[in-house]
N, C-alpha and C positions, 0 to 999 in steps of 0.2 A: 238303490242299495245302500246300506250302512256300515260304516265299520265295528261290527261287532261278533262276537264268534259268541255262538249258541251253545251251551251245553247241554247237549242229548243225554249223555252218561258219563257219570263221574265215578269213582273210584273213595272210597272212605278219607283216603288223606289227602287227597288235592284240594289245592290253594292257592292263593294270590300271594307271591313272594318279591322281593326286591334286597336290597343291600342290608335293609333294615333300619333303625332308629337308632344310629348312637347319640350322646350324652343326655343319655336320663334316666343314669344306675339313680342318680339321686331322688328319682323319683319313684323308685322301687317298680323301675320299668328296664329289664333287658334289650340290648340291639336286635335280637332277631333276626328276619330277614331268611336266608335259603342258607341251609343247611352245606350244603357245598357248592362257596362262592366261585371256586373254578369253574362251576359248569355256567355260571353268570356271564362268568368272563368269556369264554368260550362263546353260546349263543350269543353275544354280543360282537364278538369277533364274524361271525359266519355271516351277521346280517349287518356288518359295517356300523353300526350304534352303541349307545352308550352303555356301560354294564350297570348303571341304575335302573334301566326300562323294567317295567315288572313284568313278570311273569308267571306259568302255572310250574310249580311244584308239584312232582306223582308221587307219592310215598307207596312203593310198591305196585300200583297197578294205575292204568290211565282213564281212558274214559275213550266218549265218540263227542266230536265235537265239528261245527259247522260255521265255519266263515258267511258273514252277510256279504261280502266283496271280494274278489280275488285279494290275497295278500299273501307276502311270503312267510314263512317258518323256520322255524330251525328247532332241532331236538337234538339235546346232551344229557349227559351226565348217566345214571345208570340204563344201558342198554334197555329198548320193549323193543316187541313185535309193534310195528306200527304199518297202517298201510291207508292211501288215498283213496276212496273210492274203489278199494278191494285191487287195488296195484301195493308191493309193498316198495316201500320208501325207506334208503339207507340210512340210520341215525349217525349221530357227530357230524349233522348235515345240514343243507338248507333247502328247501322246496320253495313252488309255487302252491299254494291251496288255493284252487280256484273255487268262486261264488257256490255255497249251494255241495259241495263233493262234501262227503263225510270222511272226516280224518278220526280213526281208528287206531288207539293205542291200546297196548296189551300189558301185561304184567312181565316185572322184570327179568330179563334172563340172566342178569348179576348184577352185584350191584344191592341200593336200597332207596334212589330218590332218582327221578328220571325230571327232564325239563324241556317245557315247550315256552318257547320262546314266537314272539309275535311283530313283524316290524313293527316300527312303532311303538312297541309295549303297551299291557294292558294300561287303560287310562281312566281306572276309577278312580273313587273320592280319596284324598288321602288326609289321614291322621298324625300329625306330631312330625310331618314333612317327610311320610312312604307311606307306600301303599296297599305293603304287606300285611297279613294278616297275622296277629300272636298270639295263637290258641292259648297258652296256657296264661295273660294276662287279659283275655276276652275281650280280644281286638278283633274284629273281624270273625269269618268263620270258612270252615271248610266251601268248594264250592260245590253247588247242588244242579242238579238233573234242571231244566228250563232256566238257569242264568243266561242274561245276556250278557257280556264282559265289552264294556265299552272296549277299540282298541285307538290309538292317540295314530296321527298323520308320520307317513312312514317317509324316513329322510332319504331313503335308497330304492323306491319300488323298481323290481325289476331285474334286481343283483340274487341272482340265486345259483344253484347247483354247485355249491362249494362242498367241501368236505373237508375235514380237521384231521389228525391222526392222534387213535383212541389215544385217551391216557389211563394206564395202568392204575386203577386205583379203588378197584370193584371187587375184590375177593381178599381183601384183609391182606395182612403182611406188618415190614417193621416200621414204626411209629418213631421220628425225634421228638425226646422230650427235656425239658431245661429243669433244674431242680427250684422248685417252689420259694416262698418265705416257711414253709412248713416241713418242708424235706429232710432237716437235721431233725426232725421230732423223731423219723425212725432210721432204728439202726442200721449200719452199714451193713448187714448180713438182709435183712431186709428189701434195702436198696438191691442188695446185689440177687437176690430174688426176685425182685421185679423184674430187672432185663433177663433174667434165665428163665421163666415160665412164658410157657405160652397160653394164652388165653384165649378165649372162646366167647364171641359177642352173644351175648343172651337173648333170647325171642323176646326179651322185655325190652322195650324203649322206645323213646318217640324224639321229637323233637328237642325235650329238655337234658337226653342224653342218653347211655347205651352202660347197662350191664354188664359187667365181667363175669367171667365162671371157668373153671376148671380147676386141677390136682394144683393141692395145695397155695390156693389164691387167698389166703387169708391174710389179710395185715393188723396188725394192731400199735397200738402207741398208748403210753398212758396220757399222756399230753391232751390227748383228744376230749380227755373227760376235763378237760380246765379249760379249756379254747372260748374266747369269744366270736359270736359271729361277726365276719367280715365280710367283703368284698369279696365275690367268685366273679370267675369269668369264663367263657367256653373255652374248651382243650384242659381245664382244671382237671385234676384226676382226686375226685376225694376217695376217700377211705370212709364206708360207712359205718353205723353201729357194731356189725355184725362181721367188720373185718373186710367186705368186699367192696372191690374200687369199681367206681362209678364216673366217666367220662361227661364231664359237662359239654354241651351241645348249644344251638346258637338260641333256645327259647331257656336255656335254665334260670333258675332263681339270681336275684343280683345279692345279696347274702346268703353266707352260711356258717357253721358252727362245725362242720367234721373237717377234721384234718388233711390237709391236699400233700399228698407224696413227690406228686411234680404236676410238671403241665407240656401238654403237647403242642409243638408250635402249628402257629397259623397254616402256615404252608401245606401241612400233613394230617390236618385235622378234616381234608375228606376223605382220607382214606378211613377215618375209625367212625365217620358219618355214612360214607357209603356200605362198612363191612354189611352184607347180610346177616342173618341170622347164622350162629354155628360158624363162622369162618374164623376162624388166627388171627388176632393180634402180638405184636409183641414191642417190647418199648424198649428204649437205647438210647439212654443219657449223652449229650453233648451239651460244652461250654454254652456261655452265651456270647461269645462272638462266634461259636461256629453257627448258634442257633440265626443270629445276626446273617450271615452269610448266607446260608441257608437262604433265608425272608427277601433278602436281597437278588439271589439267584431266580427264586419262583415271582417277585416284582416282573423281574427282564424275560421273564417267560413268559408272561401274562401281557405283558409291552408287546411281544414278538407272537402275537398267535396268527394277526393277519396276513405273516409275511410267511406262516407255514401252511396256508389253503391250498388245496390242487383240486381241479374238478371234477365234479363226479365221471363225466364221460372224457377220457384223453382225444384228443383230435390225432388220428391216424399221423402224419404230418411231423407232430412234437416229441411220435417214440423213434428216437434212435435204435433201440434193438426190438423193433417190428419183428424181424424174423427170425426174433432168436424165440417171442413169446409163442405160447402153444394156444393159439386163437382156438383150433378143432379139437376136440380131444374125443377120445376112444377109438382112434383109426393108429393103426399101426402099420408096419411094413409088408405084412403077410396078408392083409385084409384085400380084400377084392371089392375094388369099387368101379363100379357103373358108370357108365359115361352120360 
């Protein structure tokens, strides 16, 4: 047997993700890597490893896929239907996928990028020290129907049936964001229009980042018509031609020339990566030492995820209020039961 998992069916956006590429904006190469690094953290936490290990990214829908060898798994980030060999299998969890079962994922049920996670991590070639792939600088490519995915030797075989508790951050909501080098370019009437509208993520977007729309989401600046291009980076919020703000994402361009209103911090930029299509955002200026605190706050979360596992199955034993829980359900006091 080999360590590799076979792709029977893929899904359009799946791919080989990791942390990504940084330092080489100079090369007019962006970091990349997975779109929301918390759910990195996360399978990395379930399967005791490192959060560099790569992994497959589902943009919307998964695929069926086949282990050459028993190895464990773990799936985060935007909820599927996923199921072992036609058993279904909890997500923000960890399994066994034994040799030869077909593991079955389905399309999301919120959310917008879902993650399968592999001991050991996928262990193909890497480029520029990862091993993610960057569509939009044609690095790599989606992955296809007969891939074999090499997977690297796993430092924990064996540790499985954990589970995480979800994090809320799949149906859109409010966004911190820090004011730009560009942010005095528009008015304070403007600004304060930003945090009062709610917007609406656009069926348009991908990797390099996420449309806005709804009443009254237009910005302008004259400033923007003199701007040279600079340095962007993901969570940038520019302001495009046409007045509408466009959320930079982990594949965007490493300059630009439209004007950026603010920028969303790290911490919070899975929420506006996961929004599906059509869900709420809305943004809310803080300092930058709150935004500081913040980044520091979700660091000590990110430090702390192994110490918040609990197992999938409780051991009868470890519930204190055993008999308070409603183990039988649909028997009532009135019912007549059979001996």
């Amino acid at each position: 047997m080999t360590r590799d998992l076979l792709v029977r069916k893929a899904g359009p956006g799946v791919s080989v993700q990791d942390t990504g590429r940084p330092g080489h904006l100079g090369l007019g190469l962006s970091r990349g890597g997975a779109v929301d690094r918390l759910a990195l953290a996360e399978g990395a936490a379930l399967l005791g490893q490192d959060i560099a290990c790569a992994v497959l990214e589902m943009a919307g829908i998964g695929g069926t896929f086949e282990a050459g060898a028993d190895m464990r798994i773990a799936l985060t980030g935007a909820p599927m239907r996923a199921t072992i060999d036609g058993t279904p299998i909890a997500w923000n969890a960890s399994h066994l996928l034994p040799a030869g079962a077909p593991l079955t994922i389905g399309a999301v049920e919120a959310g917008s990028y879902g993650y399968l996670h592999l001991g050991g991590g996928i262990d193909g070639p890497a480029w520029l020290g990862a091993r993610s792939a960057h569509l939009a600088a044609g690095i790599g490519r989606t992955v296809q129907a007969g891939d074999r995915l090499p997977v690297g030797p796993d430092a924990a075989p064996g540790a499985v049936g954990m589970r995480l508790p979800a994090s809320a951050r799949f149906d859109g909501g409010t966004v911190r964001v820090v004011p730009s080098l560009q942010t005095d370019f528009f008015s304070p009437a403007q600004r304060a229009r930003l945090e009062s509208t709610a917007f609406r993520r656009d069926n348009r977007g991908s990797r390099m980042g996420i449309r806005l729309t709804g009443q009254d989401t237009v910005f302008h600046t004259e400033a923007g018509l003199r701007l040279l291009s600079e340095v962007v980076l993901p969570g940038d919020i520019q302001i495009t031609g046409d007045g509408t703000p466009f959320v930079l994402l982990a594949e965007c361009q490493t300059t630009g020339g439209y004007p950026r209103i603010c920028a969303v911090l790290p911490c919070d930029l899975p929420i506006v990566a996961q929004a599906p299509p059509g869900a709420l955002l809305r943004f809310r200026f803080v300092t930058l030492d709150e935004g500081v605190a913040a980044e520091s706050r979700a660091r000590d979360h990110i430090a702390g995820l192994r110490k918040t596992l609990t197992p999938l199955i409780r051991d009868p034993h470890e519930i204190r209020d055993l008999l308070g829980l409603q183990l039988i359900s649909g028997v009532t006091a009135g019912d007549d039961l059979e001996g």
